[in-house]
C-alpha positions in Angstrom: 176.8 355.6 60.4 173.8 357.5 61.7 172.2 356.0 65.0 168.5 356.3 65.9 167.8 358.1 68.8 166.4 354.5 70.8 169.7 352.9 70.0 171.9 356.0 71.2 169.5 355.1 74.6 171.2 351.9 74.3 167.0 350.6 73.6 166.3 347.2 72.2 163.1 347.7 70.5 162.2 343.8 70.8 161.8 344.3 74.6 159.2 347.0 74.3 156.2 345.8 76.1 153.2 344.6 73.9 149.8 345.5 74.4 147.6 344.0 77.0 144.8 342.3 75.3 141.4 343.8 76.3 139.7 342.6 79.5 137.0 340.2 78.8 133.1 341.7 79.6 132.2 340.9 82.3 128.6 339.6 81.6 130.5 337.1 79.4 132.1 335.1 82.7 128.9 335.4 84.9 126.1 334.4 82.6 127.9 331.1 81.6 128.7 330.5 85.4 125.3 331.6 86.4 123.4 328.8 83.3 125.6 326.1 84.8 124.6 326.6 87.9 120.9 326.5 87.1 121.1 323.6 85.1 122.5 322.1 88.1 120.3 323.1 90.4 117.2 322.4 87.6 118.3 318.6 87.7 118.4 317.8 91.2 115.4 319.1 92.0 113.8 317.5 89.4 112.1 314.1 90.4 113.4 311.2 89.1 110.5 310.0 87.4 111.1 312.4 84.3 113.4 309.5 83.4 110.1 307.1 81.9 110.0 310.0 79.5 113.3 308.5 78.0 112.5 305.2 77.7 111.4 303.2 74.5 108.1 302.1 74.3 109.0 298.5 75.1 109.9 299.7 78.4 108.1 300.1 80.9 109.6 301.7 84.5 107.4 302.7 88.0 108.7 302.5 91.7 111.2 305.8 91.7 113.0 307.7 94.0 115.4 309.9 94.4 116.0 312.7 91.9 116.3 312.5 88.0 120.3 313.4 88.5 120.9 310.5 91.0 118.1 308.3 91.5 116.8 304.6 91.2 113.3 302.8 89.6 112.7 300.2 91.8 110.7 297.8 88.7 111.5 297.6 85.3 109.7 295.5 82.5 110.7 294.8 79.3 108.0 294.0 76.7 106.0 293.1 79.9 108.7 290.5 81.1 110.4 291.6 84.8 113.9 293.4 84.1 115.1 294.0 87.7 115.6 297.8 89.0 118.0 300.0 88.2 119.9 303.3 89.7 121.7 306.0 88.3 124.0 308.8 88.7 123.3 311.4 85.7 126.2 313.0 83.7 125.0 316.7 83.5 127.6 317.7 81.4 126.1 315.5 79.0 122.6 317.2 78.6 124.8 320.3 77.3 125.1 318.0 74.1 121.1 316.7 73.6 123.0 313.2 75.3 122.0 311.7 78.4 124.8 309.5 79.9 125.1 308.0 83.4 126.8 305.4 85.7 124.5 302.4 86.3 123.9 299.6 88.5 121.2 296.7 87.3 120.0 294.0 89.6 117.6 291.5 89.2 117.9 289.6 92.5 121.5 288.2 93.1 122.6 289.4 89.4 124.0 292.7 90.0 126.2 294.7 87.1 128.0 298.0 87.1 128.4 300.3 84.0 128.6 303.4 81.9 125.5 303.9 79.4 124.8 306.6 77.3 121.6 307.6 74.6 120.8 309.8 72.2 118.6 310.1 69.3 120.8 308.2 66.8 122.0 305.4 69.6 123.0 304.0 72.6 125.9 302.4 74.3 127.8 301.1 77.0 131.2 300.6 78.4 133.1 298.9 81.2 130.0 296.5 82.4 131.2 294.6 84.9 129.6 291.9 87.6 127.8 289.2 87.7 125.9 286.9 90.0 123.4 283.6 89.7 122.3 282.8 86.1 119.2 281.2 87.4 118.1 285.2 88.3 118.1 285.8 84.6 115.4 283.5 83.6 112.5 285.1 81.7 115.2 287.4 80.1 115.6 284.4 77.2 117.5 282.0 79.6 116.4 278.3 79.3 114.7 277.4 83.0 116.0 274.7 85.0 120.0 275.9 84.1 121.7 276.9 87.1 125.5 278.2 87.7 127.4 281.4 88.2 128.2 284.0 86.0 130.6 286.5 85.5 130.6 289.7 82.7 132.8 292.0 81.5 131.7 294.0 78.5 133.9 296.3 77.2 132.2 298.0 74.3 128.8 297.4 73.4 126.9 300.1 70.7 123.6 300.1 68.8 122.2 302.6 65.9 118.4 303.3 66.0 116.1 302.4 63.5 112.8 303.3 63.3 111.2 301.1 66.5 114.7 299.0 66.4 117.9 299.3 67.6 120.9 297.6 65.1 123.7 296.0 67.0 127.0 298.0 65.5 129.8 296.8 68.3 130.2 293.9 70.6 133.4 293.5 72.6 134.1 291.4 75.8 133.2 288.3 77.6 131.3 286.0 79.8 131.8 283.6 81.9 129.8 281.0 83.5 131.0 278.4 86.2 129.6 275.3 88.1 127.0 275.3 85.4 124.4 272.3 85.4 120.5 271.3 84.6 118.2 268.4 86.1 117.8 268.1 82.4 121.7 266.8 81.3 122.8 263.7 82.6 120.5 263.8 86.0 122.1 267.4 87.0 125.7 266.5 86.9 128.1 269.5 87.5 128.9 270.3 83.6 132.2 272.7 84.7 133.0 276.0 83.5 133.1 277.9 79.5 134.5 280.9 78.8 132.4 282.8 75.8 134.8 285.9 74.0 133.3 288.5 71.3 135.3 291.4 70.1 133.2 292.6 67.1 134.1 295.8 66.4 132.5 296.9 63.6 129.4 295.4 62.8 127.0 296.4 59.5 123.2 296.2 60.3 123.2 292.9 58.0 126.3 291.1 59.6 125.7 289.0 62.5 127.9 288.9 66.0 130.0 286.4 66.3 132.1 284.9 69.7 133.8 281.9 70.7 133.1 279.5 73.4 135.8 277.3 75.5 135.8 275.1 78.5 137.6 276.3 81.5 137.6 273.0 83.1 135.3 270.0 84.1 133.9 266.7 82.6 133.6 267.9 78.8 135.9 269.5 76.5 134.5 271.9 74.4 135.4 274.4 71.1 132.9 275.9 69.5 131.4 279.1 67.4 128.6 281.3 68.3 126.9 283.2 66.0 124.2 285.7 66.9 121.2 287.0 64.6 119.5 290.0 65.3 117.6 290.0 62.3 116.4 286.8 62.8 116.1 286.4 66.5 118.6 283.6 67.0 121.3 282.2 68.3 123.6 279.2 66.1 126.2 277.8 68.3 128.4 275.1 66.3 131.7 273.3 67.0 132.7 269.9 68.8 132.5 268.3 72.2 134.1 265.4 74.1 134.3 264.0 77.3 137.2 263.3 79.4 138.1 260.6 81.2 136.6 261.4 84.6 133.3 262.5 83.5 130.3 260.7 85.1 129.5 257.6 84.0 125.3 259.7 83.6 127.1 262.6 81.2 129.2 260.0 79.4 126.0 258.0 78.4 124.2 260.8 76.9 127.4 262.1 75.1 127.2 258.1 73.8 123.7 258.7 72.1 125.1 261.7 70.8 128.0 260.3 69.1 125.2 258.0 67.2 123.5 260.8 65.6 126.9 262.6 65.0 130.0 260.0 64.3 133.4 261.3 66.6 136.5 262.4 64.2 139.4 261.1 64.3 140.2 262.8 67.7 136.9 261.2 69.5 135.2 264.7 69.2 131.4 265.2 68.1 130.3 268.0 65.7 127.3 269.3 67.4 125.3 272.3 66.5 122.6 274.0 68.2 120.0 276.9 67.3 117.9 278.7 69.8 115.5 281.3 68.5 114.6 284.4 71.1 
């Protein structure tokens, strides 16, 4: 049989070297490098003030430092109500995609939390919120006044769509805790104990409302009970039972007494109870 010349060579023609692909221009590594860079250099030099720009109208920030890739507004008001301060450490990389994102840290005296945020023109969100601190530092944000207590957050997932002048609650995942909690106002200011709230809705429509549920984690009253959350109509329905256990004060156990006359106990000595607070 007739043999090429390449296999007479004893040549594979599979190992013959492919060609090299062309060399990219080299305009088209630099200018990429060299926009980065400026956009770097653009946000931290720019002061951190630019960042009122971003804010709803509701919100009102003044007292900054710092620039607007890592700074801090020293007073925050919402809807003319004191909100604490806030710093923040700017994702660039975001910006690239009309977003801005950042790591945050929120105080309001004691209460300090730690998160990721992120907005853009449809939303905002948050992730991994974590801290904490005195609940009586929260008052004026919609807490009761006179409660006192610790508390202790962990928000997982937390996301809201934009419409018009109002932002729609779409995801609510994580939980709060609250310990030592008490109020000159129950039972002469007895030590009420600890509850544990959990939410994990994950995929809420702009008509639904959140939902969570709240149990004791120790002290003089056991409790089970529902919370339901309305945007739309600015409240807050909690409902479920109570009880008190056997070394409650004798204060707490006499006004759980008056309760059981407006609500009759089941058959397990709990009280249905049910509470609305509008915001």
């Amino acid at each position: 049989m007739p043999t090429s010349a390449s296999q007479r060579r004893g040549a594979n023609p599979q190992a013959a070297a492919s060609p090299s692909p062309p060399a990219r221009p080299f305009w088209s590594i630099v200018v990429p490098m060299f926009a980065l860079t400026a956009l770097a250099v653009a946000v931290i030099a720019l002061p951190a003030s630019l960042a009122a720009r971003l804010l709803p109208a509701a919100v009102h920030a003044e007292d900054f430092s710092g620039s607007i890739w890592h700074g801090s507004a020293g007073r925050i008001t919402v809807n003319s109500r004191d909100a604490g301060s806030v710093e923040w450490h700017l994702d660039c990389a975001a910006l690239l995609h009309l977003r801005a994102a950042a790591e945050l840290r929120w105080v309001r005296g004691g209460f300090v939390l730690d998160g990721s945020a992120g907005i853009d023109r449809n939303g905002m969100s948050a992730s991994d919120v974590r801290g904490g601190g005195p609940i009586e530092d929260l008052q004026g944000l919609g807490l009761p006044a006179g409660w006192r207590g610790g508390a202790r957050i962990h928000i997982t997932e937390l996301r809201a769509a934009f419409s018009g002048t109002a932002a729609t609650l779409q995801t609510a995942a994580g939980e709060i805790a609250v310990s030592d909690l008490w109020s000159p106002q129950v039972a002469g200011g007895v030590n009420l104990g600890g509850y544990l709230l959990q939410f994990a809705d994950l995929a809420l429509t702009p008509d639904s409302d959140a939902t969570g549920r709240i149990t004791d984690s120790g002290g003089p009253l056991s409790v089970e009970a529902d919370i339901r959350f309305s945007p739309r109509q600015r409240s807050i329905l909690l409902s479920g039972t109570i009880r008190e256990r056997a070394d409650a004060p004798e204060a707490l156990r006499n006004q759980v007494d008056e309760l059981a006359r407006l609500h009759a106990r089941d058959a397990q000595g709990r009280i249905p109870v049910d509470f609305e607070f509008t915001f």
